[in-house]
C-alpha positions in Angstrom: -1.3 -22.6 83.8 -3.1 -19.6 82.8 -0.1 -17.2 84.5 2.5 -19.1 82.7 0.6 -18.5 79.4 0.5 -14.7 79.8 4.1 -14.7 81.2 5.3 -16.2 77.7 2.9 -14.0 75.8 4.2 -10.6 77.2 7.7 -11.9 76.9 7.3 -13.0 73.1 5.6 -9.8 72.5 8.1 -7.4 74.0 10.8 -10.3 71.5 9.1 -8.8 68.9 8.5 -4.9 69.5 12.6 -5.4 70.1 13.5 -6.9 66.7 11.0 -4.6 64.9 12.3 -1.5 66.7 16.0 -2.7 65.3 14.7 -3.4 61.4 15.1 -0.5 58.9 15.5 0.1 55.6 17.5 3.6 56.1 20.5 1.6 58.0 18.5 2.8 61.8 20.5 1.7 64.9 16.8 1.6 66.5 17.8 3.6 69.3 16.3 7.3 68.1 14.2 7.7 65.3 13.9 11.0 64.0 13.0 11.4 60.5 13.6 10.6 56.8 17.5 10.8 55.1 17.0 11.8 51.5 19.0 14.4 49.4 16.0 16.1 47.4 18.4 18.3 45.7 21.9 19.0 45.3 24.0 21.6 42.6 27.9 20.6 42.1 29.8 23.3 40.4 26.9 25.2 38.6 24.8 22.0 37.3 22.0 20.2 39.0 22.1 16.5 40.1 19.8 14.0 39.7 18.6 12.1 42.2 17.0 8.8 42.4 16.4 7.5 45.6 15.3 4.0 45.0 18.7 3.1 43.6 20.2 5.9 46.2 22.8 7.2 43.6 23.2 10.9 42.1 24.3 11.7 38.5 25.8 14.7 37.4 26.8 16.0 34.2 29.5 18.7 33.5 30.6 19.7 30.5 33.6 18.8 28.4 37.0 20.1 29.7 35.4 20.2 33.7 38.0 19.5 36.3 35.8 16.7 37.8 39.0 16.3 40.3 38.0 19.8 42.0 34.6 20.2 42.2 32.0 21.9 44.6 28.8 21.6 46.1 26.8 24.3 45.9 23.8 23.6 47.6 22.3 20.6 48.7 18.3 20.2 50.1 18.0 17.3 52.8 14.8 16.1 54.6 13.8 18.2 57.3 16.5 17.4 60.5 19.4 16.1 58.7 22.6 16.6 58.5 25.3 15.2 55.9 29.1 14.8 55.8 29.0 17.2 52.1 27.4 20.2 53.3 27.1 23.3 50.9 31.0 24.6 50.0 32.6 21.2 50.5 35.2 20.9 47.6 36.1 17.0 46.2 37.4 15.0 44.0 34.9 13.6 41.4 37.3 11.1 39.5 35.9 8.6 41.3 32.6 7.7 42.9 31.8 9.4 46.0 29.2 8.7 48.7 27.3 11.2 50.9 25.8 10.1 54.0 23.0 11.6 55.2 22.1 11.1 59.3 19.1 12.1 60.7 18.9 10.7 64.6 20.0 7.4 64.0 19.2 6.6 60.8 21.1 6.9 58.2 21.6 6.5 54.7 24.4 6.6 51.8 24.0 8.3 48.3 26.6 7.6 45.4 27.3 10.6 43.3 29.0 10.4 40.0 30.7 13.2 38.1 30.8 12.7 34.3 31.2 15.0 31.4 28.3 15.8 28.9 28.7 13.0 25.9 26.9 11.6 23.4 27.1 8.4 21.5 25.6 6.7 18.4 24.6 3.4 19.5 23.2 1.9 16.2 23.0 2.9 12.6 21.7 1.4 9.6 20.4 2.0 6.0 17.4 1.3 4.6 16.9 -1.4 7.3 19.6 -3.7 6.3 22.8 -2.2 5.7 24.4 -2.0 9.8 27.2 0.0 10.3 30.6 -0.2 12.2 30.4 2.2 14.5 34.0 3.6 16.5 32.6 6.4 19.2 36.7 7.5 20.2 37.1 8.6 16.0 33.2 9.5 16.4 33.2 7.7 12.0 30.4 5.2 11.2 31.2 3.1 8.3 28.5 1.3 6.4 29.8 -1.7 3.1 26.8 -2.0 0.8 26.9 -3.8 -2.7 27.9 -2.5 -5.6 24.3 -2.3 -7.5 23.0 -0.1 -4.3 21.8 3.0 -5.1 23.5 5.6 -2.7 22.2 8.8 -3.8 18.9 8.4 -1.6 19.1 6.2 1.7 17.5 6.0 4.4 19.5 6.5 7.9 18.0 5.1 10.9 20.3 5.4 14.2 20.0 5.2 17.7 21.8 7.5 20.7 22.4 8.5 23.6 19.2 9.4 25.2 18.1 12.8 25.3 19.8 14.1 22.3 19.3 15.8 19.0 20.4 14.8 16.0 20.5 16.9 12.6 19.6 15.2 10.2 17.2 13.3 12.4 16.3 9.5 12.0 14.3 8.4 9.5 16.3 10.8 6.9 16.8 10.0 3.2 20.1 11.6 2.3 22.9 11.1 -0.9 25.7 9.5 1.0 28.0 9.6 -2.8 30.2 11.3 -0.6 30.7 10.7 3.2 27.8 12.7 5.3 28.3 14.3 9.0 25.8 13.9 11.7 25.7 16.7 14.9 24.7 15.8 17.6 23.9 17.5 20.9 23.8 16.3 24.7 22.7 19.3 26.6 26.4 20.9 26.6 28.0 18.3 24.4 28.4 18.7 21.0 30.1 16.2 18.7 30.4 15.1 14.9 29.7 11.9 13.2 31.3 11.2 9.4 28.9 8.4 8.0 31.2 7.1 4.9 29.4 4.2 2.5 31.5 1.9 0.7 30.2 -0.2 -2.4 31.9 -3.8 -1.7 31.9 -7.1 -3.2 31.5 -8.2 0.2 28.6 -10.8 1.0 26.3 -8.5 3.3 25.6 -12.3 5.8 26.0 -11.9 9.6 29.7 -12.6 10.3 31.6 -12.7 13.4 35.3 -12.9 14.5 35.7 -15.1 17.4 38.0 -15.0 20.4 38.3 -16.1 23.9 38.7 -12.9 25.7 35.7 -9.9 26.4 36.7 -7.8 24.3 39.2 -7.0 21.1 41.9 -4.7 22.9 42.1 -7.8 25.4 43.0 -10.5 22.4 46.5 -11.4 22.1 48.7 -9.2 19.1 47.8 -11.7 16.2 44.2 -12.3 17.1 43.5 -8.4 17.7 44.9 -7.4 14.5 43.0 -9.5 12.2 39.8 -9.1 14.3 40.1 -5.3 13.7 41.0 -5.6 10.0 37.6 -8.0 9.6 35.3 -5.0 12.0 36.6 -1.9 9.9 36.8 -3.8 6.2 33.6 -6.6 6.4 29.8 -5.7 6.8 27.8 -7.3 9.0 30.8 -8.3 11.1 31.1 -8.3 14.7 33.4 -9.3 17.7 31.2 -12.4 19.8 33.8 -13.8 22.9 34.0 -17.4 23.7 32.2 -16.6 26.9 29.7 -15.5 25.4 28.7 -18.5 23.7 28.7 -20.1 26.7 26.4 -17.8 28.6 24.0 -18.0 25.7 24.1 -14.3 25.6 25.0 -14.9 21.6 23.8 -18.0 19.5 26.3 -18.7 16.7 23.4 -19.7 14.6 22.6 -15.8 13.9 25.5 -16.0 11.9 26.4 -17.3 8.2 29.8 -18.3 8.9 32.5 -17.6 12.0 36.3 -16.5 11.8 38.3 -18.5 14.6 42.0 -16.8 14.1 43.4 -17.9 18.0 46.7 -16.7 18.7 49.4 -19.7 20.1 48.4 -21.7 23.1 44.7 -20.9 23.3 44.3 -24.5 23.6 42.4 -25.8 25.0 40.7 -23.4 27.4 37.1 -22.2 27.1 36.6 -23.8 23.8 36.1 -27.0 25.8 33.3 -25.7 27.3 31.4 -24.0 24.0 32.6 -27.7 22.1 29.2 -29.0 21.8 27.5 -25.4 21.0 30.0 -25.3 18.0 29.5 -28.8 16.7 25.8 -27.8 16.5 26.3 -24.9 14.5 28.3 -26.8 12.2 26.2 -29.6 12.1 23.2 -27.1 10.9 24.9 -25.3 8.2 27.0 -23.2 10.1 30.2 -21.9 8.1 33.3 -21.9 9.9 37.4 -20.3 8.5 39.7 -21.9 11.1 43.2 -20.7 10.8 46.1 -20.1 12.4 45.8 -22.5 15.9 41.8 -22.5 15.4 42.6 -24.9 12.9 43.4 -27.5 16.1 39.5 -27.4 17.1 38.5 -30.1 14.2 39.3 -32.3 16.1 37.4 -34.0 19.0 36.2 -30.4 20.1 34.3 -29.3 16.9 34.2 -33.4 15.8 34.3 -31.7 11.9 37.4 -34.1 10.9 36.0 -37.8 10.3 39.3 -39.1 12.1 38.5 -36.4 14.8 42.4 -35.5 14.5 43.6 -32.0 14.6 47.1 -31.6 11.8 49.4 -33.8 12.7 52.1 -31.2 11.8 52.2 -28.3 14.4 55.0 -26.7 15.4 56.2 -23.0 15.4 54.8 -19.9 17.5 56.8 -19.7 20.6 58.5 -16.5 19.9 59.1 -14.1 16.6 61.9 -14.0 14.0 62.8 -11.3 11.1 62.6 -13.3 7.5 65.3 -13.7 5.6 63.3 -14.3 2.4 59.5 -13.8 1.4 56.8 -16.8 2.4 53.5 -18.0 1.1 52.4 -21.4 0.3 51.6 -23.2 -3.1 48.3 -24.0 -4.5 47.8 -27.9 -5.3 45.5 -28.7 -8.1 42.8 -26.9 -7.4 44.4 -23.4 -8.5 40.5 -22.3 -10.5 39.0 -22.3 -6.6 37.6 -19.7 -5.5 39.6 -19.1 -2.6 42.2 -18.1 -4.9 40.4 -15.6 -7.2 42.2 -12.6 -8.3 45.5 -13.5 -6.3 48.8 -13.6 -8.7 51.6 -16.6 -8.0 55.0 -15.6 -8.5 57.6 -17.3 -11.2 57.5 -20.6 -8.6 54.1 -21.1 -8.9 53.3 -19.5 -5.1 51.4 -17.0 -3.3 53.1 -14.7 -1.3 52.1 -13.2 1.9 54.9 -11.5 3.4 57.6 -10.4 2.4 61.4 -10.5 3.5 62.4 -8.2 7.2 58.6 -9.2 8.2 58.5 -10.2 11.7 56.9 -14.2 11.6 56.2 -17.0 14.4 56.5 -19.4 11.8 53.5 -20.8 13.5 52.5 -23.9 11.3 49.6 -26.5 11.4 50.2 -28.5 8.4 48.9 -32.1 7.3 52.1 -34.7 6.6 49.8 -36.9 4.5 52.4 -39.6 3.6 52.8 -40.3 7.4 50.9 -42.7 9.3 48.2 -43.4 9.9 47.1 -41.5 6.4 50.4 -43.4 4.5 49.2 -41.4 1.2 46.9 -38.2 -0.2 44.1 -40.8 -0.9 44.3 -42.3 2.6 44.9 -38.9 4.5 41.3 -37.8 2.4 39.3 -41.0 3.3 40.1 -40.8 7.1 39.7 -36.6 7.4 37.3 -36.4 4.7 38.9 -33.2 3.1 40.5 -32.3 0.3 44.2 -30.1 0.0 44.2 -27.1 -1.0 47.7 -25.7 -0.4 50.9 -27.1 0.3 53.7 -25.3 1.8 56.5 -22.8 0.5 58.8 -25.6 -1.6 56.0 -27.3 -3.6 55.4 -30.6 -1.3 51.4 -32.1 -2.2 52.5 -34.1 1.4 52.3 -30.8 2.9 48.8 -29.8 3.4 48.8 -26.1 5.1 45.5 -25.3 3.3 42.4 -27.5 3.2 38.6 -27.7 2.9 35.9 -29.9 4.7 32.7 -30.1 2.0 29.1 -30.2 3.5 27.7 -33.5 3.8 24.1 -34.5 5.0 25.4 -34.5 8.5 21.3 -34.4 10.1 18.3 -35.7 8.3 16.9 -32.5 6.9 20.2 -30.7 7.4 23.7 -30.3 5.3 26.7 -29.2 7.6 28.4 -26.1 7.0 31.4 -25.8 5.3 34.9 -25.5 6.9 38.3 -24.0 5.5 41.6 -24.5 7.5 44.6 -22.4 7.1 47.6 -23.1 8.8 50.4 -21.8 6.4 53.1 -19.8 8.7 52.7 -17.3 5.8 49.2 -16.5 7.2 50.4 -13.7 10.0 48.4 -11.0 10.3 50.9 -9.1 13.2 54.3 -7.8 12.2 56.2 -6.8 15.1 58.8 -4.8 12.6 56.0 -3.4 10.7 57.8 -3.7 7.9 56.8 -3.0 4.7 55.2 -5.6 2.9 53.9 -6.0 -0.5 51.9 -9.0 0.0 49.7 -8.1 2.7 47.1 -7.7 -0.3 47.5 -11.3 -0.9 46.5 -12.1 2.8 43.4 -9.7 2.1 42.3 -10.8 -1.0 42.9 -14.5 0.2 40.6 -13.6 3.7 38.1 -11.9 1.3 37.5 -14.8 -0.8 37.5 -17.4 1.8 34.6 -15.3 4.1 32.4 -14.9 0.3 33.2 -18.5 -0.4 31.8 -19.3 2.8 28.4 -17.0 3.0 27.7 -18.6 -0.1 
């Protein structure tokens, strides 16, 4: 019995002396051991690399105008014994990632190296603590809204960049920004300039955001992209937050006042489904909400804001786009001393015009036919949704509802819902395929002004 034992423990041990001998980090076949692989140094093209050997990758940085499609290595120190496939005077293309394998016996190991020119970016920037600015790093402008009592001649500019680099004038900086200042700043061969403009605004200074269901703004549909950029370069405090995420929980639509959803035709119903219960919260706590164009759907069972839980019953339009042959807008019914409509001239027929004949239009409607079942009248259409019309169409029709507005009500104990303004006029188009001239567009401004304002409120 005793022979037997030592047979199996000799055998288990030489097991494991085997699978040991085959483990490594550096990628070993566990046949001949030599030494280590590391690159302790390398120089491509003039500038030194750096290494960091837990994440095995290599940065370099070359400056502006570099070919990074031809570069060279210059030198490169390995541990003691090994060998790699870019040995001093190997020329390659940097465009993309490259990785360098370094043998030593059999072990080896990989190194990334990445080529990229010298840059520097501002990452945040704000005045006095409160006022944030929009911040475009291709036109390398900041622009900052503040109200029209702030005192401009001496603010104070906090920022943050790109780390390593000097900036003149330095953080913490009170400066006169009555005219529009430049910042300089410098990345070890990069050098670029920053125009801070201020702009005094009317423009509630709340936490806004535009929402839309892809990552980012270039990847938003024509209508959706355009407004979104005119709310991010004309709105403080604005800011783009994806549907996705919302979901993730990576932003929490209670951090902001009120929420712009201005979907583009057949986002229905697609991540919003998901988010539905994450946006009925919101609401339910005070959140503000402006859902036009097809975000005007989402009252319904999604968001649960309309009592019926019924999105318009009146959609059509949006399939493909058409030149007008005359100008559009909608007409304010009965309630022409609200605020949404402050400052915004009708013409002889009593309307609002927002664009203008040769315009390119979807014609993309979500109206209210009160008179039809189930609402049978105004009065029934208001008890069952629990709103009140706003705007009818372009031909004064009060059945027409294209404009309307859900008041907060105690929706929690201890909490009043947020209020919610719909807009579904086809008038309400943001995109002009003809970008054609059109003297209204300040109507659709001043009207998207006073609705986010009436909203922060």
């Amino acid at each position: 019995m005793k022979t037997i034992v030592n047979i199996l423990y000799i055998a288990l041990t030489a097991l494991a002396a085997y699978i040991l001998a085959g483990c490594s980090d550096d990628n070993t076949s566990g046949l001949r051991l030599e030494g280590e692989t590391r690159i302790e140094a390398i120089t491509v093209s003039g500038y030194e690399g750096v290494v960091e050997h837990n994440s095995r990758s290599i940065e370099v940085n070359l400056p502006t105008g570099t070919n990074l499609s031809d570069l060279t290595v210059d030198a490169i120190t390995l541990s003691p014994g090994a060998t790699c496939d870019y040995p001093a005077g190997t020329h390659f293309n940097a465009s993309v990632p490259r990785a360098i394998r370094v043998t030593n016996g059999d072990v080896h190991t990989e190194y990334t190296l990445r080529a990229a020119h010298d840059n520097v970016e501002f990452l945040s920037f704000t005045l006095d603590n409160k006022y944030s600015g929009t911040i475009d790093n291709e036109a390398r402008t900041i622009l900052i809204f503040v109200p029209l009592d702030a005192d401009v001649t001496a603010m104070q500019a906090s920022f943050t960049v790109t780390g390593g680099a000097d900036v003149d004038p330095e953080s913490g900086s009170v400066l006169d920004f009555t005219a529009p200042v430049v910042f300089t700043a410098t990345l070890r061969t990069a050098t670029v300039r920053y125009t801070v403009t201020v702009i005094k605004d009317e423009m509630s200074q709340a936490p806004k955001a535009f929402i839309g269901n892809a990552a980012t703004v270039d990847a938003l549909g024509d209508e959706a992209r355009t407004a979104c950029r005119w709310m991010l370069d004309n709105i403080p405090a604005s800011r783009y937050v994806s549907l996705q995420q919302i979901i993730d929980g990576t932003v929490r639509l209670d951090d902001f006042t009120m929420i712009w959803c201005h979907f583009d035709w057949l986002d229905w119903p697609g991540q919003m489904w998901d988010s539905r219960d994450l946006f009925n919260s919101y609401w339910l706590h005070g959140g503000a909400i402006l859902a036009s164009r097809d975000g005007a759907r989402y009252i319904n069972d999604v968001w649960r804001i309309a009592r019926d839980q019924q999105s318009p019953n009146n959609m059509f339009g949006g399939e493909s786009s058409e030149t007008l042959e005359d100008n559009l807008g909608f007409t304010v019914t009965g309630h022409e001393a609200h605020p949404l409509f402050d400052g915004i001239e009708t013409d002889s027929d009593s309307r609002i015009l927002l664009l203008a004949k040769g315009c390119a239009n979807t014609n993309r409607t979500l109206q209210w036919g009160v008179d039809w079942d189930p609402y049978g009248s105004m009065q029934g259409w208001e008890e069952r949704t629990g709103a009140k019309a706003l705007a009818s169409g372009h031909f004064y029709d009060i059945n027409r509802v294209t404009i309307a507005e859900f008041e907060p009500y105690e929706a929690l104990k201890g909490f009043s819902s947020g209020r919610v303004i719909t807009i579904g006029t086809p008038a309400y188009e943001w995109y002009d395929r003809n970008n054609a001239d059109n003297p209204y567009r300040d109507n659709i401004i001043a009207l998207t002004k006073n609705a986010i304002n009436y909203l922060c409120q």
